[in-house]
C-alpha atoms as an extended CHARMM CRD file, in Angstrom:
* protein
*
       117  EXT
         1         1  UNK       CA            -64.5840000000      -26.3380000000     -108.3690000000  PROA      1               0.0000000000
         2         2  UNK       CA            -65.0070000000      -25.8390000000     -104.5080000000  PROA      2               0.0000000000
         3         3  UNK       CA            -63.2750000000      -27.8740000000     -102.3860000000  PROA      3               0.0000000000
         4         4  UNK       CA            -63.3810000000      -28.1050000000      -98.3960000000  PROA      4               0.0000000000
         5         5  UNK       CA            -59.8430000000      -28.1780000000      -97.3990000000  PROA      5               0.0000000000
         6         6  UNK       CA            -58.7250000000      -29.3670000000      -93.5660000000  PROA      6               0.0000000000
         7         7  UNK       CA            -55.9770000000      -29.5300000000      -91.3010000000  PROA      7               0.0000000000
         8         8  UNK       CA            -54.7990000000      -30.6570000000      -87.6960000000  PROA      8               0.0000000000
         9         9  UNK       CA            -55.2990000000      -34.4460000000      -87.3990000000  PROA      9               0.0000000000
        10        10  UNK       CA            -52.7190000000      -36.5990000000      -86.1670000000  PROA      10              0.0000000000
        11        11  UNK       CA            -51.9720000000      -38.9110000000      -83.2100000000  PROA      11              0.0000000000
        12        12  UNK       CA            -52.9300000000      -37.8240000000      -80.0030000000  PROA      12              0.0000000000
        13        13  UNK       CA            -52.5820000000      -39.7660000000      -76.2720000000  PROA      13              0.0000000000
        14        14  UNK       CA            -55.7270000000      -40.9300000000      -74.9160000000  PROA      14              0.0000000000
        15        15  UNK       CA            -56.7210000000      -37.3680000000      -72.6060000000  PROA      15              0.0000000000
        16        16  UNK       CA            -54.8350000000      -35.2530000000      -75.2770000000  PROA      16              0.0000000000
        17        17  UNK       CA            -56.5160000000      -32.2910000000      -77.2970000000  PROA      17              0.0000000000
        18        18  UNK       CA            -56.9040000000      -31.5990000000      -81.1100000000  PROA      18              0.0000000000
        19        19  UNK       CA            -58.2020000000      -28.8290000000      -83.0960000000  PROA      19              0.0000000000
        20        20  UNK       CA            -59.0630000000      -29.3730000000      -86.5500000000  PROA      20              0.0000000000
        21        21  UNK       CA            -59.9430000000      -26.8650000000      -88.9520000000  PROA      21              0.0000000000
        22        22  UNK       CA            -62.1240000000      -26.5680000000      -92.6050000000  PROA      22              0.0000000000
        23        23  UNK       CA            -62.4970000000      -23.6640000000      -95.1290000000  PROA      23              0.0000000000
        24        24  UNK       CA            -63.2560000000      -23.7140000000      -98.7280000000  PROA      24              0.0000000000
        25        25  UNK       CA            -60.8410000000      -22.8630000000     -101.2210000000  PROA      25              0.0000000000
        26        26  UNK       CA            -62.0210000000      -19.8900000000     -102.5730000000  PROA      26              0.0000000000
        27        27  UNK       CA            -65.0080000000      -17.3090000000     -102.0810000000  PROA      27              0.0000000000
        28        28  UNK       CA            -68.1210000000      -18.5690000000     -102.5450000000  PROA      28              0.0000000000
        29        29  UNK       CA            -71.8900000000      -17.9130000000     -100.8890000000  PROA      29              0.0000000000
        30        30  UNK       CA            -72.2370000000      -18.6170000000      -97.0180000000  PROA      30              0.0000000000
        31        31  UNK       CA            -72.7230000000      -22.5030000000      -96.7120000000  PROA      31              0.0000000000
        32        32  UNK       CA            -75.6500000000      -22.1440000000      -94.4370000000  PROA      32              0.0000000000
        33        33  UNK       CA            -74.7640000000      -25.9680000000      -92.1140000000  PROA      33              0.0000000000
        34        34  UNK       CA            -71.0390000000      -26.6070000000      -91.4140000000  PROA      34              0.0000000000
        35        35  UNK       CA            -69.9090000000      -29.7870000000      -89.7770000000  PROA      35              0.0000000000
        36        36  UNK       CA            -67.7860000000      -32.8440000000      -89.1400000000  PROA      36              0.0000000000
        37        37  UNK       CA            -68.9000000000      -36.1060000000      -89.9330000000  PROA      37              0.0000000000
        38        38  UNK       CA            -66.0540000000      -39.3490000000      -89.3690000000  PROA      38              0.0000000000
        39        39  UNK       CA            -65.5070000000      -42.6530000000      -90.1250000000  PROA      39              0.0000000000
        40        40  UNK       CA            -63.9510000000      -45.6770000000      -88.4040000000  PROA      40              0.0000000000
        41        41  UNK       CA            -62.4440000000      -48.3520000000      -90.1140000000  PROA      41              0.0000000000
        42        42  UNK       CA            -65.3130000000      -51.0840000000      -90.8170000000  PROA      42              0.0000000000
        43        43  UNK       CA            -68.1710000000      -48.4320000000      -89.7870000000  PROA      43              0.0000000000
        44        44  UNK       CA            -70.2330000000      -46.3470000000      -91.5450000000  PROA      44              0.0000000000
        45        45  UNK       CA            -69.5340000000      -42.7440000000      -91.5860000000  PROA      45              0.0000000000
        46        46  UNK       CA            -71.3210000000      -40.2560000000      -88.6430000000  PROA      46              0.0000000000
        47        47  UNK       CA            -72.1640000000      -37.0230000000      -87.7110000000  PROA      47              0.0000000000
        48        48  UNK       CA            -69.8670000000      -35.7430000000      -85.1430000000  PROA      48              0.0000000000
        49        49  UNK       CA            -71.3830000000      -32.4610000000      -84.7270000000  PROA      49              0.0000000000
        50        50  UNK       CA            -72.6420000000      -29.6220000000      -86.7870000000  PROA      50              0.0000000000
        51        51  UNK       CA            -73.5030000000      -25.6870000000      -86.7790000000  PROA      51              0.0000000000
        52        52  UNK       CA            -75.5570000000      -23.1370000000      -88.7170000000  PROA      52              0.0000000000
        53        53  UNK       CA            -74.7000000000      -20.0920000000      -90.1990000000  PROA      53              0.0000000000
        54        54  UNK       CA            -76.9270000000      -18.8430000000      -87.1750000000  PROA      54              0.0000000000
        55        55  UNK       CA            -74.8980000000      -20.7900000000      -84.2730000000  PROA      55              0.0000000000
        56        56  UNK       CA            -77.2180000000      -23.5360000000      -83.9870000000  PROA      56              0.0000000000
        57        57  UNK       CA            -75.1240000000      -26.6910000000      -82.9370000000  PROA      57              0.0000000000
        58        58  UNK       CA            -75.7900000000      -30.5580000000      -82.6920000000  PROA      58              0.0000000000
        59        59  UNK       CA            -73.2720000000      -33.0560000000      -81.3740000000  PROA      59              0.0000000000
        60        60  UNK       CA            -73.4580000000      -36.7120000000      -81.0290000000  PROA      60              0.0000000000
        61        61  UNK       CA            -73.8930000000      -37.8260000000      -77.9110000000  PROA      61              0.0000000000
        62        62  UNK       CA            -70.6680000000      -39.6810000000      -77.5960000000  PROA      62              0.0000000000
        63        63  UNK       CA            -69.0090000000      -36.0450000000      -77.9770000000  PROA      63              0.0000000000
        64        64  UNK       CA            -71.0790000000      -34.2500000000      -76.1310000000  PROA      64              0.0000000000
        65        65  UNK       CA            -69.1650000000      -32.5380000000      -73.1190000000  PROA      65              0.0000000000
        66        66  UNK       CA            -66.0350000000      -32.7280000000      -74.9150000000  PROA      66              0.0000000000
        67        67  UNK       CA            -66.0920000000      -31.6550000000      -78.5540000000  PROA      67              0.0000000000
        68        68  UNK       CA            -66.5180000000      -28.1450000000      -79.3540000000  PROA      68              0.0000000000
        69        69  UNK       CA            -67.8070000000      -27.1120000000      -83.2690000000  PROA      69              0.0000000000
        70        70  UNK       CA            -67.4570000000      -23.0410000000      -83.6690000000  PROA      70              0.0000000000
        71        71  UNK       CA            -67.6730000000      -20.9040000000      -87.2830000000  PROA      71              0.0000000000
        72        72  UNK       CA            -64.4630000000      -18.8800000000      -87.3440000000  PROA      72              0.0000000000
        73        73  UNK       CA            -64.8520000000      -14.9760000000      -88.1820000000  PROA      73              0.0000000000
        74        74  UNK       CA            -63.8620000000      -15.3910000000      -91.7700000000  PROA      74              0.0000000000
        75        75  UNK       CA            -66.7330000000      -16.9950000000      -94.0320000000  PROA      75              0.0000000000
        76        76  UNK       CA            -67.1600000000      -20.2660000000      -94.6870000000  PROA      76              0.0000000000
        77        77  UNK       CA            -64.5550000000      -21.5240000000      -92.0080000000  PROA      77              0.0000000000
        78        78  UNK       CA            -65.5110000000      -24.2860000000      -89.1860000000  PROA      78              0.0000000000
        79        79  UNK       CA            -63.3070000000      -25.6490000000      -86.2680000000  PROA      79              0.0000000000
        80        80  UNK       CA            -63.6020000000      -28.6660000000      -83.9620000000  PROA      80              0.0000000000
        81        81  UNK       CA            -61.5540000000      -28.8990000000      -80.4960000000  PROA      81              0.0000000000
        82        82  UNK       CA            -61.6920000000      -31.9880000000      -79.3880000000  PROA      82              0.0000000000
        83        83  UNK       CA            -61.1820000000      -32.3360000000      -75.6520000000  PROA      83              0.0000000000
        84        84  UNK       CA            -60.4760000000      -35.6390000000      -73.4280000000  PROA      84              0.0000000000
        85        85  UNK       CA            -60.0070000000      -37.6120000000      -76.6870000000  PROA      85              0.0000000000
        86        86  UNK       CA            -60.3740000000      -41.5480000000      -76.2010000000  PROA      86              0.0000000000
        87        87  UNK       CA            -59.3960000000      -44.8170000000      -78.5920000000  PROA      87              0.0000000000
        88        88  UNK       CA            -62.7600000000      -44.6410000000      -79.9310000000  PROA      88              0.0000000000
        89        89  UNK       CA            -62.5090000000      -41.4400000000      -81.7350000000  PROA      89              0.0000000000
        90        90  UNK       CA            -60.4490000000      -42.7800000000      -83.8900000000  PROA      90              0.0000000000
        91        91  UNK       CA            -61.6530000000      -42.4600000000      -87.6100000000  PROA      91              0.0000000000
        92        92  UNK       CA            -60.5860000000      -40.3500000000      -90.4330000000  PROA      92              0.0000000000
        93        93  UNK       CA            -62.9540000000      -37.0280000000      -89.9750000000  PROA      93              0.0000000000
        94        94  UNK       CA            -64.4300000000      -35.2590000000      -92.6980000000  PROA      94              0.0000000000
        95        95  UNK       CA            -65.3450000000      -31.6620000000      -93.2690000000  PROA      95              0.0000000000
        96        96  UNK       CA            -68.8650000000      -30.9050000000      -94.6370000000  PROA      96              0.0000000000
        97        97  UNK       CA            -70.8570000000      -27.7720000000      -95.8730000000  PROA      97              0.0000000000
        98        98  UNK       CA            -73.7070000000      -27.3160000000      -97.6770000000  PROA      98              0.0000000000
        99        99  UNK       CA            -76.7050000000      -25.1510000000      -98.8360000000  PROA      99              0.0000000000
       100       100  UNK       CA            -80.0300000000      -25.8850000000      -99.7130000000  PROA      100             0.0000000000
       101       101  UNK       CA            -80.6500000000      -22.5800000000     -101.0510000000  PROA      101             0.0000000000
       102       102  UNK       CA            -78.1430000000      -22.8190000000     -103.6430000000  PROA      102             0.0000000000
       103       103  UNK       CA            -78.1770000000      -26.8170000000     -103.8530000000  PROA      103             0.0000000000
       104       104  UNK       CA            -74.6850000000      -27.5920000000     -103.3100000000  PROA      104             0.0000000000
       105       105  UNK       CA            -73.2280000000      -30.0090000000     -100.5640000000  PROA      105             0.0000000000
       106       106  UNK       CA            -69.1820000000      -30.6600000000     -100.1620000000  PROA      106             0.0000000000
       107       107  UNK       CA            -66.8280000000      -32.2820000000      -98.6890000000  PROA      107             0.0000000000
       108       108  UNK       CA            -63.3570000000      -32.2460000000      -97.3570000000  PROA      108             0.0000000000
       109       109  UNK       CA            -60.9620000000      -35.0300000000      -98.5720000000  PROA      109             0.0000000000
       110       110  UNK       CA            -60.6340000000      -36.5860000000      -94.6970000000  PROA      110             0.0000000000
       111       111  UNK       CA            -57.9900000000      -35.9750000000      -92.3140000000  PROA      111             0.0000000000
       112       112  UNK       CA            -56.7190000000      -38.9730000000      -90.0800000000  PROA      112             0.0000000000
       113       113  UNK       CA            -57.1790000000      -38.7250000000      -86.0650000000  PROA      113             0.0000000000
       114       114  UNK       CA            -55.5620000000      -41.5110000000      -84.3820000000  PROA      114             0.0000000000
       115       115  UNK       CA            -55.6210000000      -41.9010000000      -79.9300000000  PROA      115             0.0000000000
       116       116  UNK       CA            -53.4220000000      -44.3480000000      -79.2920000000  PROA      116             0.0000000000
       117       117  UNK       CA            -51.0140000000      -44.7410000000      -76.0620000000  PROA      117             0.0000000000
């Protein structure tokens, strides 16, 4: 069973930086989209931003400017920084990956990300 596993949440001032980071648990094919999607309590979850195996990105617009989603050199691996962080990104943020070609989609189990003074 493959699993996305993630690190680096926590609690943050409002300004402050993060960097939070995904990989799967073992080898498997290259996942061909890579993102982070997050969820607020009492909201539905959203896409935060997202990249291809190509470089491709997509970011919400209320991240755009300040959140920056990269593919790290090993395969399979995804990072977020997330710069000038306010109250409202608070939400628990979840790693995704998936491929079409091989009809698999996963996710990470959710890592908290709190901006609070």
């Amino acid at each position: 069973q493959v699993q996305l596993v993630e690190s680096g949440g926590g609690l943050v001032q409002p300004g402050g930086s993060l960097r939070l980071s995904c990989a799967t648990s073992r080898n498997i094919f290259t996942l061909e989209t890579m993102g982070w999607y997050r969820q607020a309590p009492g909201k539905q979850r959203e896409l935060v931003a997202n990249i291809s195996s190509r470089g491709v990105t997509n970011y919400a617009d209320s991240v755009k400017g300040r959140f920056t989603i990269s593919r790290g050199n090993a395969k399979n691996t995804v990072y977020l920084q997330m710069n000038s962080l306010k109250p409202e990104d608070t939400a628990v943020y979840y790693c995704n990956g998936y491929s079409t070609l091989y009809g698999v989609d996963y996710w990470g189990q959710g890592t908290q990300v709190t901006v609070s003074s």
